[in-house]
C-alpha positions as CSV (number, residue, x, y, z in Angstrom):
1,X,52.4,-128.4,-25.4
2,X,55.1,-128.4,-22.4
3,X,54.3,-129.5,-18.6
4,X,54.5,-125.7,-17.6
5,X,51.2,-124.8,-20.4
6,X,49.6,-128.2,-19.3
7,X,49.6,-126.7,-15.4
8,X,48.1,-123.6,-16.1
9,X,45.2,-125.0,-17.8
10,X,44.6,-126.9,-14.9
11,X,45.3,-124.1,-12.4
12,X,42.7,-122.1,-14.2
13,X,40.7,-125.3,-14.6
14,X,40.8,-125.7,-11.0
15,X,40.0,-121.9,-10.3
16,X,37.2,-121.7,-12.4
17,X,35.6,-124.8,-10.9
18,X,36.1,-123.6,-7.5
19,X,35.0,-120.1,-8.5
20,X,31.8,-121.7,-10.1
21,X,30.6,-124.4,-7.4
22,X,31.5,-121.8,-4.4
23,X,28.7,-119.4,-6.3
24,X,26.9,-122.5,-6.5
25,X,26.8,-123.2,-2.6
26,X,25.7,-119.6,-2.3
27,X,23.0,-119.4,-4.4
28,X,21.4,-122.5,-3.1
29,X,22.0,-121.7,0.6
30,X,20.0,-118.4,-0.2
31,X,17.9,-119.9,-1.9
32,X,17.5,-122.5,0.8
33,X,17.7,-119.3,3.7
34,X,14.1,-117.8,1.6
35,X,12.6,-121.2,1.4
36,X,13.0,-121.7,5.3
37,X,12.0,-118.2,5.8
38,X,8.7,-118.5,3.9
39,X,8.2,-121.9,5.8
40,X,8.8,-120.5,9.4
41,X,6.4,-117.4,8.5
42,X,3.9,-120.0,7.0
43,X,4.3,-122.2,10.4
44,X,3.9,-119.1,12.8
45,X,0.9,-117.5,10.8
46,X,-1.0,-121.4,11.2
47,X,0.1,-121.3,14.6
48,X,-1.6,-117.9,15.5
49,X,-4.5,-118.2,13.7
50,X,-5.1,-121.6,15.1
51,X,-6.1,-119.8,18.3
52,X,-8.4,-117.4,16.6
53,X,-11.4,-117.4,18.2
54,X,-14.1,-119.6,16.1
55,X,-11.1,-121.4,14.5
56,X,-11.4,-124.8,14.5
57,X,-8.1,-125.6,12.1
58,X,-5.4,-123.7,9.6
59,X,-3.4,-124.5,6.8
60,X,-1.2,-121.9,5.7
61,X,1.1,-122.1,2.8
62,X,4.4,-120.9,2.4
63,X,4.9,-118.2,-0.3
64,X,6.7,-119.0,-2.7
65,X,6.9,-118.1,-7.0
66,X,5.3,-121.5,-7.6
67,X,2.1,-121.0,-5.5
68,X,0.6,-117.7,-4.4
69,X,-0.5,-117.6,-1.1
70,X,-3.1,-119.5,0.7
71,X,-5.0,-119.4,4.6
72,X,-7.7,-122.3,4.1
73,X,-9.2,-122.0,7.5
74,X,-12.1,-124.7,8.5
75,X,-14.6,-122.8,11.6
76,X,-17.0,-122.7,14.3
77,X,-20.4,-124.1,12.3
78,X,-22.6,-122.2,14.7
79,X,-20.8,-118.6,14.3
80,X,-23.6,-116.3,12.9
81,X,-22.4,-113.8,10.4
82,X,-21.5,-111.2,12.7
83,X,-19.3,-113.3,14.5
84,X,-17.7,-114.3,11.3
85,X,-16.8,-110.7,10.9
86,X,-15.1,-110.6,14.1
87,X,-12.7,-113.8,12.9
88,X,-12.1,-111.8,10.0
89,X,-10.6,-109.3,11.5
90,X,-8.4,-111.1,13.7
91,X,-6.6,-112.9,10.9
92,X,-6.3,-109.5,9.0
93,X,-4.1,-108.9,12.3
94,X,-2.4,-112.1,12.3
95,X,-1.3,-111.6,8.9
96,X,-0.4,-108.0,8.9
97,X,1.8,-108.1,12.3
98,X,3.8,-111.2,11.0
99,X,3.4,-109.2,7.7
100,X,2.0,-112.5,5.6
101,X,1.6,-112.0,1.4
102,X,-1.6,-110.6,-0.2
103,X,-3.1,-114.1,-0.4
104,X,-6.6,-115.9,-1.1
105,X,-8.7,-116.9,2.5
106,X,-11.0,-120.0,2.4
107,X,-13.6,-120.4,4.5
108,X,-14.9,-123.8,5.6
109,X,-17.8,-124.8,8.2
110,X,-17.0,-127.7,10.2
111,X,-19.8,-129.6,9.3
112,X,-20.8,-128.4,5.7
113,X,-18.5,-131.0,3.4
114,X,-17.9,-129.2,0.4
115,X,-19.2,-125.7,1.2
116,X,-16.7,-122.9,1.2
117,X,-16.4,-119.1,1.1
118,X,-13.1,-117.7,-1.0
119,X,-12.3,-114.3,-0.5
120,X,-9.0,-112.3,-0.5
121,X,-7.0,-110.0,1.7
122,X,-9.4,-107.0,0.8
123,X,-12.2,-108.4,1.8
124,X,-12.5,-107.7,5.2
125,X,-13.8,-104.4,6.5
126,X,-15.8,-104.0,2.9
127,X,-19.1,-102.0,3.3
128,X,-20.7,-104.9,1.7
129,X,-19.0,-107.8,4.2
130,X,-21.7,-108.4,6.5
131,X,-24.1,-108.9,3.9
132,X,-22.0,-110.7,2.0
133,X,-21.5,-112.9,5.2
134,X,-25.4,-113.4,5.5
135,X,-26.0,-114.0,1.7
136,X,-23.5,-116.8,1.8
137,X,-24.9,-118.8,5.0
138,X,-28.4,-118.1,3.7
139,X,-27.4,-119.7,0.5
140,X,-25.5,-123.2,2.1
141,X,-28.3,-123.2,4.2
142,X,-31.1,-123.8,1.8
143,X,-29.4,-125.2,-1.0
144,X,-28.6,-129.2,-1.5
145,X,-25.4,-129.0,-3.5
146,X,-22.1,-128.0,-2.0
147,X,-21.3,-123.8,-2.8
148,X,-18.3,-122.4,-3.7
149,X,-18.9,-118.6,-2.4
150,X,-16.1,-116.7,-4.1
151,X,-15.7,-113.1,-3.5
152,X,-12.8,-111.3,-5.4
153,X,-12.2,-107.6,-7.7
154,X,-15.8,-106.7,-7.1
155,X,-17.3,-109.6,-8.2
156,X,-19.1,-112.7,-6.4
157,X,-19.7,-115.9,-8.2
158,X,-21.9,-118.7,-6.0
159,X,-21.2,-121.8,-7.9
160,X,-23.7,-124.7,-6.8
161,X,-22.8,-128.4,-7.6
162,X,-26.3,-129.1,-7.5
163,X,-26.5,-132.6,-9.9
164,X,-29.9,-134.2,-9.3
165,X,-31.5,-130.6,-7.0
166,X,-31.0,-128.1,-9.7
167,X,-34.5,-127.4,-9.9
168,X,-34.9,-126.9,-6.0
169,X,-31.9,-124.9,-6.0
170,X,-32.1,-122.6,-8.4
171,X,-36.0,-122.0,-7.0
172,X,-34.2,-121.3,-3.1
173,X,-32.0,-119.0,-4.9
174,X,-34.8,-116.9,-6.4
175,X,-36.8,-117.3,-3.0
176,X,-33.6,-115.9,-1.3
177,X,-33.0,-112.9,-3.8
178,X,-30.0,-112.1,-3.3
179,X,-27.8,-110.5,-5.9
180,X,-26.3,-107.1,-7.5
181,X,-24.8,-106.5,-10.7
182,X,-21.5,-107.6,-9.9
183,X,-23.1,-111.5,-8.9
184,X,-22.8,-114.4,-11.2
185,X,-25.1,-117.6,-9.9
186,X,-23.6,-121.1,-11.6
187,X,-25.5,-124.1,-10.9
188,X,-24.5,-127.4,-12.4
189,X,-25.8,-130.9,-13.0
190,X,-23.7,-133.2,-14.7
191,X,-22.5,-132.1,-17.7
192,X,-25.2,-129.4,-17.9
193,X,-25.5,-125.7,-16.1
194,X,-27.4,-122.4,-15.3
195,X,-25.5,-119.3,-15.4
196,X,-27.7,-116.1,-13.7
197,X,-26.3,-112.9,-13.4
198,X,-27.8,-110.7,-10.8
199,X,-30.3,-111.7,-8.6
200,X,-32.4,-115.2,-9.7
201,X,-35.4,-114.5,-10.9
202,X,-39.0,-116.2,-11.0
203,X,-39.2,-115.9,-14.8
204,X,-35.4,-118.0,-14.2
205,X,-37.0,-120.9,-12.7
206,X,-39.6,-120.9,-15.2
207,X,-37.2,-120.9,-18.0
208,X,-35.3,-123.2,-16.5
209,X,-38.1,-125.6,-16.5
210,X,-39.2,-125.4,-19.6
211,X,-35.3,-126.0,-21.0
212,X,-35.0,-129.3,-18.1
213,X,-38.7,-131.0,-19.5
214,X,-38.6,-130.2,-23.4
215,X,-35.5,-130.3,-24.6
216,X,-34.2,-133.9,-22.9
217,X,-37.5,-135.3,-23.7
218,X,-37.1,-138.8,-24.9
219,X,-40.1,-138.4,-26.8
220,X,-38.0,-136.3,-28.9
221,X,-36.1,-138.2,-32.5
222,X,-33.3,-136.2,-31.5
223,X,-32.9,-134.9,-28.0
224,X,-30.2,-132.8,-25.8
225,X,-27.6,-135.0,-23.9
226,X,-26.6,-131.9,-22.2
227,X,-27.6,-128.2,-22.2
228,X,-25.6,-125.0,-21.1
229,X,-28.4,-122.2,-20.5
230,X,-26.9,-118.3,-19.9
231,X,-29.7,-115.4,-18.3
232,X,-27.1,-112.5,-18.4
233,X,-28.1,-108.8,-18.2
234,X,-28.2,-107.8,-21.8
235,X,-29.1,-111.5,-23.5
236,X,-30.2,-115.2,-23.0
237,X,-28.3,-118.0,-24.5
238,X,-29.2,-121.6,-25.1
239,X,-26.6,-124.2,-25.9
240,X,-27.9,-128.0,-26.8
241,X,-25.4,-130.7,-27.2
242,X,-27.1,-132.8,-29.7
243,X,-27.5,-136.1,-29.3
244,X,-27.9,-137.8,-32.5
245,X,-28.2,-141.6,-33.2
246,X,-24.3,-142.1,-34.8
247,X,-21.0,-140.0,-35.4
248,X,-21.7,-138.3,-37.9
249,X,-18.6,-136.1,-39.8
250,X,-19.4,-132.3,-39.4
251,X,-19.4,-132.0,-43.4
252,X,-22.1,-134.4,-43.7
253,X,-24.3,-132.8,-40.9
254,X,-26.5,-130.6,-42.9
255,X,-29.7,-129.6,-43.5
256,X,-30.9,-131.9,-46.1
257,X,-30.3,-134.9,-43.9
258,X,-30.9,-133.4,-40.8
259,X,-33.3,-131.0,-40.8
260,X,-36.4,-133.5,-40.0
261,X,-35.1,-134.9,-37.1
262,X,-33.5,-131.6,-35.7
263,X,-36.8,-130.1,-36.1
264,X,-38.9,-131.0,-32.7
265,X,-35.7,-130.4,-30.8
266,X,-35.2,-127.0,-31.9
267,X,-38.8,-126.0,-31.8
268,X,-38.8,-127.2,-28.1
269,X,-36.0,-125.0,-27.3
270,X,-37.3,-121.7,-29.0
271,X,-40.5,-122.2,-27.1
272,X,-38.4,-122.4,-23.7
273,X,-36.5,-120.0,-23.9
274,X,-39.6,-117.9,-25.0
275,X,-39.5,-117.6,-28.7
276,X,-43.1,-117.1,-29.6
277,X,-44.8,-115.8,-26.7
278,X,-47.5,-113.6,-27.4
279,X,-47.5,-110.6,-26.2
280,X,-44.0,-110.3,-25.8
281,X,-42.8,-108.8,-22.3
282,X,-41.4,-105.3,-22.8
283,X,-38.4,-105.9,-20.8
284,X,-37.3,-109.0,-22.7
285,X,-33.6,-110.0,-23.3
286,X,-32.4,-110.9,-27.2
287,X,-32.0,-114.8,-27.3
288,X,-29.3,-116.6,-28.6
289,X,-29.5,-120.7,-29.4
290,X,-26.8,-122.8,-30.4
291,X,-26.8,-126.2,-31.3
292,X,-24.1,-127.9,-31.2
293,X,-22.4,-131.6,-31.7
294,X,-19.6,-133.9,-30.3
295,X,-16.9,-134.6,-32.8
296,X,-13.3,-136.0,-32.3
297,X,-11.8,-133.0,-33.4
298,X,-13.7,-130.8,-30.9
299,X,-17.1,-129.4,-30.5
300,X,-18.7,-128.5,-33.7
301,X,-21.4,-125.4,-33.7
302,X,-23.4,-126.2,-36.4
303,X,-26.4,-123.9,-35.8
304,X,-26.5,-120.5,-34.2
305,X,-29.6,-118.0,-34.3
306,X,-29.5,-114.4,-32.7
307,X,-32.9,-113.1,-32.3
308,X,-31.8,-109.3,-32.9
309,X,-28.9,-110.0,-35.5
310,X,-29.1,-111.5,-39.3
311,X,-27.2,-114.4,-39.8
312,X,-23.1,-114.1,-40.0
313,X,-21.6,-114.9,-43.5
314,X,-19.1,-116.9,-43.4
315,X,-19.9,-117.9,-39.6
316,X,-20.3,-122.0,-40.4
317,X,-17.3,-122.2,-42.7
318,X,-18.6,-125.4,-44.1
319,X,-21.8,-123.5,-45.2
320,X,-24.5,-126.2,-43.9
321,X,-27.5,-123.8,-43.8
322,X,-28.6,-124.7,-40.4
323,X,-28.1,-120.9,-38.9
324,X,-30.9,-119.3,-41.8
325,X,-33.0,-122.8,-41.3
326,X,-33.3,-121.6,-37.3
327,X,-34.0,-118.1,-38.8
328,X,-37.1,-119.5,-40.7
329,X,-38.0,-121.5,-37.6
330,X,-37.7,-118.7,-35.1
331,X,-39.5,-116.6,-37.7
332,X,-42.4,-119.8,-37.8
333,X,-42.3,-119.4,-34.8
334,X,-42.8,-115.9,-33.7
């Protein structure tokens, strides 16, 4: 091809170029404009709630697609609930007038490491707030491990870190009483936990308990190494993490070589969860025990019992027996 077709192609070349690194320059200075936007909003937001009244220090984050936003404020330790309400509302008014995103709120005490109340931009101004307030420094208060109060979509869930207290704090919890239908209680200890939902109750504790002294026992051939126990409204569940002497491949964990040494184990946890109590209390939930093992490939549910359900066919796809064995027990039993 000629000079003259040689020059166009680089005339359009060159046009095209320009054409595509000009839109380039445009997009990012936008892009750049917004990011310093969201930035100077995030700064003057921090900056006005820092002078809150009861506001000790703020972190606000910019809004941006990667990360929704965030206030984390840490407060006055002393403020009583009331006066919590109050700080409330002035950063609903910070936020509003500089017309900050719908965003999460965290709620810190000065001197409570690790305790911290998570609500959203709703929150305030709820019929419930106040007592929502008071349940919260009632609960960090009495309890030893940290709480993570979260309060979000009509729901509350009071997660306790409680490791070595779990027995004092879910018994403070029940002594407080607080709790509606719409409140999930989450204590953990190491690798095992206590779900509640509602309020904590007595009979909880007492459960609780019985799972903590029977089914870790070292008195036991087989014991627990960890244990996951669930008091919801409409059933109780019981999940044991069995601790047995070697790895053992799921197909050869069955009944025939296991049974004997599963036995005590799984007698212990029927009884604590209340499998066999005579009479049996009128208002009692269906119980559901799992038991369950470590593997490489995940964790392997070799046994599962219902109380108010026969057995599901097909449910332990390597057929091992162990979910009609806990029938018979249960049935033993009861």
């Amino acid at each position: 091809m000629g000079p003259g077709g040689t020059g166009l192609r680089r005339v359009r070349t060159t046009a095209a170029t320009a054409a595509a690194t000009a839109a380039a320059l445009l997009l990012s200075s936008c892009l750049l404009a917004g990011c310093s936007e969201g930035v100077d909003l995030a700064h003057s937001v921090q900056t006005r709630l820092g002078r809150v009244d009861g506001v000790l220090s703020a972190d606000v984050t910019a809004p941006s697609d990667a990360e929704a936003p965030r206030i984390e404020l840490t407060v006055d330790p002393d403020l009583t609930a009331a006066d919590l309400v109050l700080l409330l509302r002035a950063v609903g008014k910070v936020t509003v007038r500089d017309d900050y995103p719908s965003h999460r709120l965290e709620l810190e005490p000065a001197d409570e490491e690790g305790d911290v109340l998570v609500v959203d931009d709703t929150f305030a101004g709820r019929d419930d707030e106040l007592a929502v307030l008071e349940s919260w420094q009632a609960v960090t208060q009495a309890l030893l491990g940290p709480v993570t109060y979260t309060v979000e979509d009509g729901t509350e869930t009071i997660a306790v870190a409680s490791d070595g207290g779990l027995l004092h704090d879910a018994t403070e919890a029940s002594r407080i009483g607080y709790g509606g239908a719409g409140t999930t209680w989450r204590f953990t200890s190491g690798p095992s936990a206590v779900l509640v939902t509602g309020r904590v109750a007595h009979a909880d504790v007492e459960m609780l308990q019985r799972v903590q002294r029977s089914t870790v026992s070292s008195e036991l051939p087989v014991a627990a190494t960890s244990w996951r126990l669930e008091r919801r409204r409409d059933h109780v569940l019981l999940a044991l993490e069995v601790g047995l002497p070697e790895q053992v491949e799921p197909a050869r964990l069955t009944t025939e070589r296991y049974a004997e040494d599963l036995r005590p184990l799984a007698r212990a946890a029927l009884a604590a969860v209340g499998v066999g109590d005579a009479p049996r209390a009128p208002d009692a939930r269906p119980v559901w025990l799992q038991l369950r093992h470590d593997t490489p490939a995940g964790d392997d549910v070799f046994g599962f019992w219902v109380s108010d359900h026969r057995p599901v066919h097909g449910r332990d796809r390597l057929d091992r027996h162990w979910d009609r064995w806990l029938v018979a027990l249960a049935g033993a039993a009861g």
